[in-house]
Backbone as ProteinMPNN parsed JSONL, in Angstrom:
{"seq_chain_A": "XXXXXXXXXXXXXXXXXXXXXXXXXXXXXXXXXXXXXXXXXXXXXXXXXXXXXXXXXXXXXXXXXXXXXXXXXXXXXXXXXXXXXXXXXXXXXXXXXXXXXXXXXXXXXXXXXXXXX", "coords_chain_A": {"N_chain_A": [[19.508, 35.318, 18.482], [16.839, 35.381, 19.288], [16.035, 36.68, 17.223], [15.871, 35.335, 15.054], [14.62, 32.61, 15.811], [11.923, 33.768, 15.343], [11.703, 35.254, 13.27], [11.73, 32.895, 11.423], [9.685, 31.761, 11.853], [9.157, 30.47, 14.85], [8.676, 31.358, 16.985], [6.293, 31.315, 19.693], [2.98, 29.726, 20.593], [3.35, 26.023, 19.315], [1.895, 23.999, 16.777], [0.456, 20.693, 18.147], [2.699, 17.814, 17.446], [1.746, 15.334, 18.035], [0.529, 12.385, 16.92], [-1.404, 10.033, 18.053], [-3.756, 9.977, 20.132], [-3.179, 10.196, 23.862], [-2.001, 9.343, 27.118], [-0.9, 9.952, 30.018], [0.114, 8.063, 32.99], [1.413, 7.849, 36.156], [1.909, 5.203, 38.692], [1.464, 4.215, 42.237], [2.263, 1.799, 42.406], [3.896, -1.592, 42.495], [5.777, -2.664, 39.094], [4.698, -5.479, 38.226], [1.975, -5.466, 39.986], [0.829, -2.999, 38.83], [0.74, -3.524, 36.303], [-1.105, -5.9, 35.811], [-3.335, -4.742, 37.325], [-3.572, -2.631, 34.815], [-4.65, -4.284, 32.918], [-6.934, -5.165, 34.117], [-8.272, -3.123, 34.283], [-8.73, -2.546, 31.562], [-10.687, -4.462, 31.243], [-12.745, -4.205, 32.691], [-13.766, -1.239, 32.958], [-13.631, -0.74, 30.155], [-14.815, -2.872, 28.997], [-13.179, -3.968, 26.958], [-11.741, -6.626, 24.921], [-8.831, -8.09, 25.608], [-6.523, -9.104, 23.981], [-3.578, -8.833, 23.281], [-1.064, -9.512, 25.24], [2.422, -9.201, 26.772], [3.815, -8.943, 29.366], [6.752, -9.187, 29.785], [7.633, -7.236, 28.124], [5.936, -5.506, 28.667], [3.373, -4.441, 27.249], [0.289, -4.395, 26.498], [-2.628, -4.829, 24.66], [-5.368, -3.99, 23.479], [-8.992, -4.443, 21.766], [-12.271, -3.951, 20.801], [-13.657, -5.72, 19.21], [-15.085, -4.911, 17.163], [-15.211, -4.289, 13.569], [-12.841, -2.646, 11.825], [-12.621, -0.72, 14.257], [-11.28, 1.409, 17.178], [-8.194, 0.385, 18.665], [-6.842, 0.283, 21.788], [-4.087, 0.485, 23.384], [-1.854, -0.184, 26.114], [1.203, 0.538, 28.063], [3.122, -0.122, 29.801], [5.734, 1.11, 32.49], [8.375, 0.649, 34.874], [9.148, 3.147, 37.069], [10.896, 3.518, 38.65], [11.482, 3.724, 42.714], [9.232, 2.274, 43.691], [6.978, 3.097, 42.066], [5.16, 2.978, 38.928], [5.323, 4.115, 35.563], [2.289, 4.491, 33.621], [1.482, 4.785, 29.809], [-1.02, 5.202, 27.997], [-2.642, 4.602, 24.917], [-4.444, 5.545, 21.703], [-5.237, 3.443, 19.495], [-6.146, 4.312, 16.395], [-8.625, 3.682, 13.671], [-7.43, 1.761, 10.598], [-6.676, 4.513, 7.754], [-7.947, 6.018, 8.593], [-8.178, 9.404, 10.099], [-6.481, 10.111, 13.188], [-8.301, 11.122, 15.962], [-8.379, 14.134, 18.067], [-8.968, 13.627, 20.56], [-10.006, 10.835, 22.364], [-11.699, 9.019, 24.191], [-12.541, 6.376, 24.815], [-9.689, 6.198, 25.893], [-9.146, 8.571, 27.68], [-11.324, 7.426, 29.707], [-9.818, 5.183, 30.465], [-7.437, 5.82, 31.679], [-8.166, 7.496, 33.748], [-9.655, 5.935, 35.714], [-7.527, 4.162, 35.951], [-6.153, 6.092, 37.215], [-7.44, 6.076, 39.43], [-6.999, 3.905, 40.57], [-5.817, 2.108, 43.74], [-3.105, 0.473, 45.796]], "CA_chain_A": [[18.802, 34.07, 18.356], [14.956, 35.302, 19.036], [15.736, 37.351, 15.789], [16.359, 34.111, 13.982], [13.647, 32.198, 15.754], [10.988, 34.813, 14.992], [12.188, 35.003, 11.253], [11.595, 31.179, 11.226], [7.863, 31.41, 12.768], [9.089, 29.51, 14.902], [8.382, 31.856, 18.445], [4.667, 30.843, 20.441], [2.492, 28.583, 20.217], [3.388, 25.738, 18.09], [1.089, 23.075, 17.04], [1.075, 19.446, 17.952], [2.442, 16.747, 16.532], [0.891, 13.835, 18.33], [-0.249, 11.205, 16.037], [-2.388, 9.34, 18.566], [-4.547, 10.372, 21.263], [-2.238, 9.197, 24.481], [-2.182, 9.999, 28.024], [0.289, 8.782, 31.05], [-0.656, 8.075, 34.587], [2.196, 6.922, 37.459], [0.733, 4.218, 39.752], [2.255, 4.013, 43.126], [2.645, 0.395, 42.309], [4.971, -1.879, 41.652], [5.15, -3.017, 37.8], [3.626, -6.695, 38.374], [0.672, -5.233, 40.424], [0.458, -1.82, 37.444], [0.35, -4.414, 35.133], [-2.104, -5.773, 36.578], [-4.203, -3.242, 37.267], [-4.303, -2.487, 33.32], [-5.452, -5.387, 32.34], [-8.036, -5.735, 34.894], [-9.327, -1.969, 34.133], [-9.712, -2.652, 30.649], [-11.816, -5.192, 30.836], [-13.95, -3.473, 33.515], [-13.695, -0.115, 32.211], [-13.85, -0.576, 28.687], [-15.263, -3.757, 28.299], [-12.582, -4.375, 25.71], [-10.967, -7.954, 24.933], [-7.384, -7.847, 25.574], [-5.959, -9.902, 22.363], [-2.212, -8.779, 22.997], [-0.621, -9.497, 26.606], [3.16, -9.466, 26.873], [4.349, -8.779, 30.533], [8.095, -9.3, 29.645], [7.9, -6.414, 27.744], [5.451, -3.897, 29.362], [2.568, -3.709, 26.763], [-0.906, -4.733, 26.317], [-3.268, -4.357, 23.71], [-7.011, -4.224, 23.791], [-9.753, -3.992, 21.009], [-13.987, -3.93, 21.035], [-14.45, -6.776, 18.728], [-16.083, -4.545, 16.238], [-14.491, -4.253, 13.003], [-12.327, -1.508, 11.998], [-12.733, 0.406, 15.513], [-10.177, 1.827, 17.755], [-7.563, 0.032, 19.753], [-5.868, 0.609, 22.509], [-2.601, 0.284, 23.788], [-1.157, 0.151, 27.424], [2.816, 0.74, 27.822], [4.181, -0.265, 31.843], [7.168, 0.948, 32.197], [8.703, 1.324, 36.453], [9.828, 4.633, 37.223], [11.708, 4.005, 40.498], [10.85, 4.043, 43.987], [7.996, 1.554, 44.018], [6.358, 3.664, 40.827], [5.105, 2.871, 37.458], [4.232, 4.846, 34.586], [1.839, 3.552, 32.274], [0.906, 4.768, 28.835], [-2.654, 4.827, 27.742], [-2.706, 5.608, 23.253], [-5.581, 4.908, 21.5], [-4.727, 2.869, 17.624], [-8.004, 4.412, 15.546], [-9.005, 2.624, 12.698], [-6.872, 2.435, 9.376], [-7.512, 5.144, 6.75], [-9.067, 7.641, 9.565], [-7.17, 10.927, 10.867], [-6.75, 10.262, 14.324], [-8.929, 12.367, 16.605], [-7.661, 14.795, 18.914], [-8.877, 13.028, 22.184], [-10.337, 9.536, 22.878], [-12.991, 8.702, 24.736], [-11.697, 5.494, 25.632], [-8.255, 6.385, 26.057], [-9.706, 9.364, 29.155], [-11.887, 6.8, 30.16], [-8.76, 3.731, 31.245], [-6.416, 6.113, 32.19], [-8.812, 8.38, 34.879], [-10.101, 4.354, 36.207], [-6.111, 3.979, 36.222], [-5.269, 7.224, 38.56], [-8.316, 5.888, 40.881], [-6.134, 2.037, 41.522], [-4.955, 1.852, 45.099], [-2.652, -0.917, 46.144]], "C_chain_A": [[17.292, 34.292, 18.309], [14.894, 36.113, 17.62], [15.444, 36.344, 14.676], [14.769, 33.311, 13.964], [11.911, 32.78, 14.852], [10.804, 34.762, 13.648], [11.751, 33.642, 10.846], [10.115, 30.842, 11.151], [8.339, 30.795, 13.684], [8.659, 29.759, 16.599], [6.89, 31.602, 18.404], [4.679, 29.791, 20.55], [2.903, 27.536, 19.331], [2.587, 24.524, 17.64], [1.373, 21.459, 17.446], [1.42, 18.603, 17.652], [2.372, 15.255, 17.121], [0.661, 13.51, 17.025], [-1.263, 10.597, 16.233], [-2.784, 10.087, 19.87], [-4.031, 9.246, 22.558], [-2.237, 10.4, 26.172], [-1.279, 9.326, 29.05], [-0.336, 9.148, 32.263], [0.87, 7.592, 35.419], [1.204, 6.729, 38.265], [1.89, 4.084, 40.873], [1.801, 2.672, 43.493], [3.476, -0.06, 41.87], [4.325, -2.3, 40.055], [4.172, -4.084, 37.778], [2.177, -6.218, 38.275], [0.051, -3.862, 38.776], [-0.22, -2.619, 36.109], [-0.569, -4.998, 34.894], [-3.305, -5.299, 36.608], [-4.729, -3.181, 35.967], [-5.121, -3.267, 32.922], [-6.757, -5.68, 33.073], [-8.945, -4.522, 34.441], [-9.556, -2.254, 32.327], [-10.615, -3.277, 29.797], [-12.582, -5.1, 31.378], [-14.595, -2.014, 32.567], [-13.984, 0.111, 30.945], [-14.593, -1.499, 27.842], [-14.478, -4.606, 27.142], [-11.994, -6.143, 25.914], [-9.339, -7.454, 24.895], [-7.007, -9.121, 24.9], [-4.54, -10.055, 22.388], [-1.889, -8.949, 24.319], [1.244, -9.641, 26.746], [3.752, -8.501, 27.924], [5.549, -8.28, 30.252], [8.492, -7.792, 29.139], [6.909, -4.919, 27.983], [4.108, -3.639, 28.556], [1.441, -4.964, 26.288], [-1.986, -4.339, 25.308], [-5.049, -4.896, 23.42], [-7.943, -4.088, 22.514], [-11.416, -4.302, 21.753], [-14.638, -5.21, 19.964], [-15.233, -6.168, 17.519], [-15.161, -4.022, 14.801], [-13.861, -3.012, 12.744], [-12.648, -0.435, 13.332], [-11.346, 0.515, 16.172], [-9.658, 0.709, 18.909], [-7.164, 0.907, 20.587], [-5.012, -0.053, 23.278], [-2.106, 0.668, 25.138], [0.491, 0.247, 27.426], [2.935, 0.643, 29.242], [5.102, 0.187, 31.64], [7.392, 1.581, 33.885], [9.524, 1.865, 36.255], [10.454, 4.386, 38.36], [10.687, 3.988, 41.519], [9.313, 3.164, 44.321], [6.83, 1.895, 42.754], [6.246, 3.074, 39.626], [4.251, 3.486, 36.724], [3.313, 4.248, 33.64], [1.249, 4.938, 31.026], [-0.035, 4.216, 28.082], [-2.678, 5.713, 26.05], [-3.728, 4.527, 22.94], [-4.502, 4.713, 19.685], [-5.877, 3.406, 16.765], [-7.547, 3.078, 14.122], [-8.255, 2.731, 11.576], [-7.495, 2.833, 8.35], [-8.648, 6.19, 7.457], [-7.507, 8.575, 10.115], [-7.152, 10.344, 12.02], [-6.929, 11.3, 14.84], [-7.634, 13.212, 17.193], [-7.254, 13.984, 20.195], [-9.521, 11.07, 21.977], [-10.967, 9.749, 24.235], [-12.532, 7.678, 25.896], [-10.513, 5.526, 26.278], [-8.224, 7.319, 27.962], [-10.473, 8.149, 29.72], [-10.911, 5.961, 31.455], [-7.745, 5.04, 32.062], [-7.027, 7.283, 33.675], [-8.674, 6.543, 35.967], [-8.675, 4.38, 36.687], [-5.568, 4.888, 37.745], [-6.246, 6.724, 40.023], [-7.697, 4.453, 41.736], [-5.749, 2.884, 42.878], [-4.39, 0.705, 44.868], [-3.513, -1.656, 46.993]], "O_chain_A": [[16.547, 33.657, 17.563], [13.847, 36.182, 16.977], [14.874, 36.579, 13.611], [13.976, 33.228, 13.026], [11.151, 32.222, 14.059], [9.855, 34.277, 13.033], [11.399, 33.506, 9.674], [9.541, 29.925, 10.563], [7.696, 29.766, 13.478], [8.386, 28.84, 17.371], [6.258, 31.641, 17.348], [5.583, 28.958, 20.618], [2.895, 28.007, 18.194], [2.706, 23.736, 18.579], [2.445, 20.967, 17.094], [0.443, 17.933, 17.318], [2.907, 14.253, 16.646], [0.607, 14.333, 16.111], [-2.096, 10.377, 15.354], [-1.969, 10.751, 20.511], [-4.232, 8.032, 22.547], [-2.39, 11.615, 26.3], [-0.95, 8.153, 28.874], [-1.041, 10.114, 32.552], [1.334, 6.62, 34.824], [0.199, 7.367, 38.579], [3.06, 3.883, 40.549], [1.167, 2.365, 44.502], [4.096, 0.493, 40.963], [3.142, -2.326, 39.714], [3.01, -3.877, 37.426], [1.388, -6.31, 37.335], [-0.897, -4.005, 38.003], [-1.16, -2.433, 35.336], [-1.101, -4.824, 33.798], [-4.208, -5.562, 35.814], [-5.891, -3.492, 35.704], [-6.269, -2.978, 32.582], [-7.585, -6.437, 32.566], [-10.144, -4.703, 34.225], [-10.707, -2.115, 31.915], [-11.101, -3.118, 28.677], [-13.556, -5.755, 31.007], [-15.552, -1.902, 31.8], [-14.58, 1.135, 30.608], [-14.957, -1.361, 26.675], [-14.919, -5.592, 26.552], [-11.901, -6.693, 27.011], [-8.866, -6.557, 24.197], [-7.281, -10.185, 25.456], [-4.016, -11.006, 21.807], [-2.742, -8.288, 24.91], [1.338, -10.86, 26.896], [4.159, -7.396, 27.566], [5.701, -7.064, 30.37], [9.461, -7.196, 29.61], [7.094, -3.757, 27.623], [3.497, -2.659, 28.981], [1.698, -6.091, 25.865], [-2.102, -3.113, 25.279], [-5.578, -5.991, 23.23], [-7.384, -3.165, 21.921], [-11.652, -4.737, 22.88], [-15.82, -5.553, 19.942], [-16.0, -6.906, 16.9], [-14.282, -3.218, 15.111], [-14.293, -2.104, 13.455], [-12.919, 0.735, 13.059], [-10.393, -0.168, 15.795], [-10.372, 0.244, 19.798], [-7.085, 2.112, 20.345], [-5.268, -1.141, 23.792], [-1.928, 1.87, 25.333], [0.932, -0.151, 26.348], [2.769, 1.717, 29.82], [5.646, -0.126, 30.581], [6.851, 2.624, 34.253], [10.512, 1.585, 35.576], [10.491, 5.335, 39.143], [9.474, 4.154, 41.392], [8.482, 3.535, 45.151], [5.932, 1.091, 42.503], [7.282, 2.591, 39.169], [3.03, 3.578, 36.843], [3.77, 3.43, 32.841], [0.663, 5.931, 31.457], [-0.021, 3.091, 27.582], [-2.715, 6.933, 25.891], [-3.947, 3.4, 23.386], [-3.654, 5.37, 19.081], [-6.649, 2.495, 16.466], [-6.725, 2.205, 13.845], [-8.209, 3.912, 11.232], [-8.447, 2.249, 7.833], [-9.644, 6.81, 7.085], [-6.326, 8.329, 10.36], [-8.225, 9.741, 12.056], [-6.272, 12.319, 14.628], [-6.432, 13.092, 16.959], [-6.175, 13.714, 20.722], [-8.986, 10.36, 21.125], [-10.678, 10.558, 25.117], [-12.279, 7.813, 27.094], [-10.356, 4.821, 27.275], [-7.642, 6.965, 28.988], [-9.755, 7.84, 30.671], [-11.039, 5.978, 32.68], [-7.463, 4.824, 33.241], [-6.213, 7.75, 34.471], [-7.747, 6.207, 36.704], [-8.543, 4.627, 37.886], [-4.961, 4.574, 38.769], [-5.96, 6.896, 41.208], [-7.825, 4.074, 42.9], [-5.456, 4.078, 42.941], [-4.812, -0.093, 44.03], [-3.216, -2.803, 47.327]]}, "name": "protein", "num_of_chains": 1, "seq": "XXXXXXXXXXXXXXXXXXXXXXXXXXXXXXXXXXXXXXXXXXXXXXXXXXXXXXXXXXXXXXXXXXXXXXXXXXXXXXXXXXXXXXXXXXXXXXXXXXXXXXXXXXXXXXXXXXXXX"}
């Protein structure tokens, strides 16, 4: 089998295939309060308008008001035990590569690991 792989390229490193610049945090919160939380950091944090809000389903969606610029996107989702993960991806603009990293994206989701209950 590593003869095969090898033959393939397919042993190391291999590159990534992200699409979007995306980062996850668990909050030792429940979802409500996580939920919460997001929405409150990224309108501290980022300044952004939050435009999209749907609880029911876990995801939030933020922009800057400035045309073609980058969204971003929150994802709740409770992990058990009092926990919730959230997902922090940035949307860039259409008709751009998306970067590697985000700015904004490190920005909400550091703010995020600092919540207490």
């Amino acid at each position: 089998m590593a003869f095969l792989l090898q033959w393939l390229g397919l042993r190391g490193e291999r590159p990534s295939v992200r699409l979007r610049p995306r980062r996850e945090v668990v909050l030792d919160l429940g979802y409500e309060d996580a939920y919460r939380a997001c929405l409150a950091e990224i309108e501290r944090t980022l300044a952004a308008n939050v435009y999209l809000s749907d609880p029911e389903h876990g995801v939030a969606e933020a922009g800057f008001g400035v045309v073609r610029s980058e969204r971003i996107r929150c994802t709740v989702t409770a992990d058990g035990d009092g926990r919730t993960r959230v997902s922090v991806e940035a949307i860039p603009q259409a008709g751009v590569q998306a970067p590697e990293r985000s700015h904004n994206v490190d920005a909400l989701a550091d703010a995020l690991e600092n919540v207490r209950s």
